[in-house]
C-alpha positions in Angstrom: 11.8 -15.2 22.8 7.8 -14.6 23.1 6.2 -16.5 25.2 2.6 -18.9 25.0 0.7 -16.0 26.1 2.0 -13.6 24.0 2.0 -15.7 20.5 -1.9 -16.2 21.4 -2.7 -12.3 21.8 -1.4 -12.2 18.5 -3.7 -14.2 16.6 -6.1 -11.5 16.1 -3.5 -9.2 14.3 -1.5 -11.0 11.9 -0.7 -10.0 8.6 -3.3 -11.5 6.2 -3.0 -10.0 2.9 -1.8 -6.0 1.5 -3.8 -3.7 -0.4 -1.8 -1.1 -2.0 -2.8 0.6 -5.7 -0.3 3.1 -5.6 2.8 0.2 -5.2 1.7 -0.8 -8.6 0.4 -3.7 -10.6 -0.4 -6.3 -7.5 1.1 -10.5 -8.0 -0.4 -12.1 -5.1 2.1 -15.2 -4.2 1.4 -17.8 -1.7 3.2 -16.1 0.9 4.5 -12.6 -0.4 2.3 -10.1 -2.2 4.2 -8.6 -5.0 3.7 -5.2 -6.6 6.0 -4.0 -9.9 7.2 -0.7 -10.3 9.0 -0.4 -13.3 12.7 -2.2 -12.5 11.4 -2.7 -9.1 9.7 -5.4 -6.9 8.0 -4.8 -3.9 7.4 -7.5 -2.2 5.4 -8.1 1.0 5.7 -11.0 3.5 2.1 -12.2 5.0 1.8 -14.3 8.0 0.3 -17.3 5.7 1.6 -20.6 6.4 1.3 -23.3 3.6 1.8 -26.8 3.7 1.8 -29.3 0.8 1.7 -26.5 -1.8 -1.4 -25.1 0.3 -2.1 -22.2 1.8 -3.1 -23.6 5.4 -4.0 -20.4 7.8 -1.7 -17.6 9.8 1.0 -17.3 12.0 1.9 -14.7 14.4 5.4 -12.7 13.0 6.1 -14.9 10.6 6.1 -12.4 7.8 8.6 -10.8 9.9 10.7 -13.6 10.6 11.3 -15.0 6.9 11.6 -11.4 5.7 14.9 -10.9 8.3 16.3 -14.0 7.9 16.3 -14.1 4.3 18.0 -10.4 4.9 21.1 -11.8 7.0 21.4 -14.9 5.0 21.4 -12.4 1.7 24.1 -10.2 2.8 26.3 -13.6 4.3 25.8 -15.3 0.5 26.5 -12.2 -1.9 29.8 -13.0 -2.6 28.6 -16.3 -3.5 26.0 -15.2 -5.8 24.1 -12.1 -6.5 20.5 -11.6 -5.2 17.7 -9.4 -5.9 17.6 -7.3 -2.3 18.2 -3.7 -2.9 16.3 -2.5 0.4 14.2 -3.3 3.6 12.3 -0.4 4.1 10.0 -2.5 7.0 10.1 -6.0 8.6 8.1 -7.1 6.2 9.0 -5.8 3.1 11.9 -6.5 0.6 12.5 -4.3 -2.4 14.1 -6.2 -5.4 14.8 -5.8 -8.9 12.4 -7.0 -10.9 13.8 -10.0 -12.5 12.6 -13.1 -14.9 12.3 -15.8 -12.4 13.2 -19.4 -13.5 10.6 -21.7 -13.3 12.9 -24.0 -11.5 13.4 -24.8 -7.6 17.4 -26.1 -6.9 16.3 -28.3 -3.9 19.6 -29.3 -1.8 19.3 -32.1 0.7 22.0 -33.5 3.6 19.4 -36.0 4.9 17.3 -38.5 3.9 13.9 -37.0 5.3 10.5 -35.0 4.7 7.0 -35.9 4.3 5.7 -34.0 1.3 5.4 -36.3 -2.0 8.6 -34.2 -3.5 10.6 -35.3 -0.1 13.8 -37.7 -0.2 12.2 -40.1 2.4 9.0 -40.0 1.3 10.1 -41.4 -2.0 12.6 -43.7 -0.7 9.8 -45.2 1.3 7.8 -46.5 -1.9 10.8 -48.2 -2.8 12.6 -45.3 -5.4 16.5 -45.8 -5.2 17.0 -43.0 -8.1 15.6 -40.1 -7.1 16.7 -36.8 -9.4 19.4 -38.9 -10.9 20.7 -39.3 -7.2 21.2 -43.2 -6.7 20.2 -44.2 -3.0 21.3 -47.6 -1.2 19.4 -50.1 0.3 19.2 -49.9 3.9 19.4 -46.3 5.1 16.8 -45.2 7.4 14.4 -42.2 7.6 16.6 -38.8 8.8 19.9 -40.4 8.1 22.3 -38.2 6.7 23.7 -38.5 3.3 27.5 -39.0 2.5 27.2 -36.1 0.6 24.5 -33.9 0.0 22.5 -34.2 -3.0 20.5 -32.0 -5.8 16.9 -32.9 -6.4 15.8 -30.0 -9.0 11.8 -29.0 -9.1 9.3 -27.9 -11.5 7.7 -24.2 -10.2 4.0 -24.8 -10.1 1.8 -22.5 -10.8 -0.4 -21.2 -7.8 -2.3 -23.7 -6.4 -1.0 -26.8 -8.1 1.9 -29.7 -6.8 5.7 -29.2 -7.8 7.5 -31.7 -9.0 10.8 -33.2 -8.0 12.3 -34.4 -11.8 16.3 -35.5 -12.8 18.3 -32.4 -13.6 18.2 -33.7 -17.5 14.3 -33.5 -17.7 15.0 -29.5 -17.0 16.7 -29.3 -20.3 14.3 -31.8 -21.8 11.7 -29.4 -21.1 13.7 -26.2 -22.4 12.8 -24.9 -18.9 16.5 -24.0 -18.7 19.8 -24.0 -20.9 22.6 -26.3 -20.4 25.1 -23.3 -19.2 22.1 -22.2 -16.6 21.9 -25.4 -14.9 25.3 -26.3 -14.6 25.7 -22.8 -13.1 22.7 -23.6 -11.2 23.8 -26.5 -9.7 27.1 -25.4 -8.8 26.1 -22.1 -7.2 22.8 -24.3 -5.4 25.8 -26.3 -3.7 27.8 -23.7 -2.7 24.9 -21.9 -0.9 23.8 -24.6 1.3 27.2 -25.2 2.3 28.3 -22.0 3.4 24.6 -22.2 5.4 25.5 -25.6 7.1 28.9 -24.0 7.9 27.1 -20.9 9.5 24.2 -23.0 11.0 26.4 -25.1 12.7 28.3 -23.1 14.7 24.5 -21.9 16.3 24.0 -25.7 17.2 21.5 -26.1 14.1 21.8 -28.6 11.2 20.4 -27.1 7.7 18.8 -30.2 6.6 17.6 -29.1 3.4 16.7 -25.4 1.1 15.5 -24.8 -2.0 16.7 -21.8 -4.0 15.1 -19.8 -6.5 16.5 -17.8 -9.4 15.8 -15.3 -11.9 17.4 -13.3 -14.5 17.8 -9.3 -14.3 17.7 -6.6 -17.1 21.4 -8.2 -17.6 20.2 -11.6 -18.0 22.8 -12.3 -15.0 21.4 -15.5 -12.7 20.6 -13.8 -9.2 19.0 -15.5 -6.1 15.7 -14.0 -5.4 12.5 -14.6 -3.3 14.3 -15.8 -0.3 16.8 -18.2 1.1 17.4 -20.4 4.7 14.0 -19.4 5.9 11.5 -21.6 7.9 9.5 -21.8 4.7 12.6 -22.8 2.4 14.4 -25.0 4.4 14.3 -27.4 7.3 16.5 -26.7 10.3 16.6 -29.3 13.4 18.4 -28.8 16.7 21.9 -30.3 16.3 22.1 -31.4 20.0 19.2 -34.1 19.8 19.6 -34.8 16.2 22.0 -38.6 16.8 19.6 -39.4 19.9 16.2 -39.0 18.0 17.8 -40.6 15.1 18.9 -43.4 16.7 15.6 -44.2 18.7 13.5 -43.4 15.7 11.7 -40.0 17.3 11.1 -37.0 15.1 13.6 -34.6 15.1 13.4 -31.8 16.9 12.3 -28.8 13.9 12.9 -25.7 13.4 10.3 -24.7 11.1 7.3 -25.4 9.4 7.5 -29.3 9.9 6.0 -29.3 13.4 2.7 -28.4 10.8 3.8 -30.5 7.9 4.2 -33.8 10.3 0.7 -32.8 12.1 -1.2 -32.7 8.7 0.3 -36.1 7.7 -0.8 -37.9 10.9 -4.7 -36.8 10.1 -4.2 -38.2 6.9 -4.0 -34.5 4.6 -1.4 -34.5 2.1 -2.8 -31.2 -0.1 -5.5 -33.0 -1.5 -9.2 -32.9 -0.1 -10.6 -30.3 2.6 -8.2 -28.9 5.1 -8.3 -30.4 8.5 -9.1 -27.7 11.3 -6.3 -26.3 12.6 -6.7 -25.7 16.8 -5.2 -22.9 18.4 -2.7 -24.9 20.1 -1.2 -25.8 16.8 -0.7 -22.8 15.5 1.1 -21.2 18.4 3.4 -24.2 18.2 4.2 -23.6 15.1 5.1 -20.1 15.6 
């Protein structure tokens, strides 16, 4: 692990954005710059970090992270369903088949948390008890974890703009999808977050929640692309503190992105309005 010191020598030389003609026709993404060759993706991971559908500032190696662990979670979930990975020709780079994304998130929760306005608590907090067509009892309390995990489908936004957490009939109502691609959706969605709780927990990790994305290739076969059970996709917490914070009402201990998430909430910045300053300090313990 790097330490303080190191993280902050880093600042300087993160990965801010990729300027390559020759790649192709350039898709800049939040987080991943895209270039198409013909049947081919090229995608390249930046150290952006966003936050409320925002992109907040850099982080030291975190290109590289979410590009590796989106690698090893690929190759454990292939027999599960097939993704768009052909290659990793650097730590930051994927090459994928080009495919026709869905403009649908499969959002998979086990616990009743998050603090973004397409979160499980937050919307349980302002009193919704059907959330996605999920029905909710009175009483439970904020990172308690469901009896069974639950499906909370998203609109794709386009650059810049909120998704939206919606029921998975308002999918079909909007044609977004067909009736055999969401029941496949949802099915395969499950599947994958369970087989990374399975995996997670045996490192002493709970895999609180993921969102999936999907796309159709030249066979119009459904295939997971983008990336899956990274820091940016999902929310991990340390499984060793989880029933003592819980039960004394502390955050959880995070394993991701929410340290940032949780830090932009307290100042009162939900993705609306000017950014709050970042300090230094923040940023390296985030990475």
């Amino acid at each position: 692990m790097l330490s303080l010191a190191q993280l902050k020598s880093q600042l300087p030389c993160v990965l801010k954005n990729t300027d390559f003609p020759s790649l192709g026709e350039k898709y800049e993404g939040k987080i991943r710059d895209n270039y198409t060759q013909g049947d081919r993706r090229i995608l390249i991971v930046t150290d952006k970090v966003s936050a409320f559908d925002r992109v907040l500032g850099y982080i030291p190696f975190k290109g590289q992270v979410l590009n590796q662990m989106a690698r090893f979670w690929f190759d454990q979930t292939k027999n599960i369903c097939g993704n768009h990975a052909l290659s990793f020709p650097d730590p930051n780079v994927v090459v994928g088949k080009q495919c026709k994304a869905l403009p649908v998130e499969m959002v998979v929760r086990g616990y009743l948390t998050g603090t973004t306005s397409t979160s499980a608590w937050y919307n349980y907090s302002k009193g919704v008890r059907d959330f996605c067509d999920n029905k909710l009892p009175d009483g439970m309390k904020k990172d308690q974890k469901f009896v069974h995990p639950i499906i909370t489908p998203s609109t794709k936004a386009l650059h810049g703009n909120h998704d939206e957490s919606v029921a998975p009939q308002v999918l079909l109502d909007r044609k977004l999808v067909t009736k055999e691609q969401l029941d496949y959706l949802m099915k395969v969605a499950m599947e994958l977050y369970l087989k990374g709780v399975e995996i997670c927990a045996k490192q002493g990790i709970i895999l609180v929640d993921t969102k999936y994305e999907f796309g159709l290739d030249n066979n119009d076969e459904i295939i997971l692309i983008d990336e899956i059970h990274t820091p940016d996709s999902s929310r991990f917490w340390k499984s060793a503190t989880y029933q003592q914070n819980f039960e004394a009402g502390l955050n959880q201990d995070n394993i991701n992105k929410e340290y940032l998430r949780i830090w932009l909430a307290d100042r009162g910045y939900m993705g609306d309005g000017p950014v709050p300053n970042i300090p230094e300090e923040v940023i390296i313990e985030t990475a």
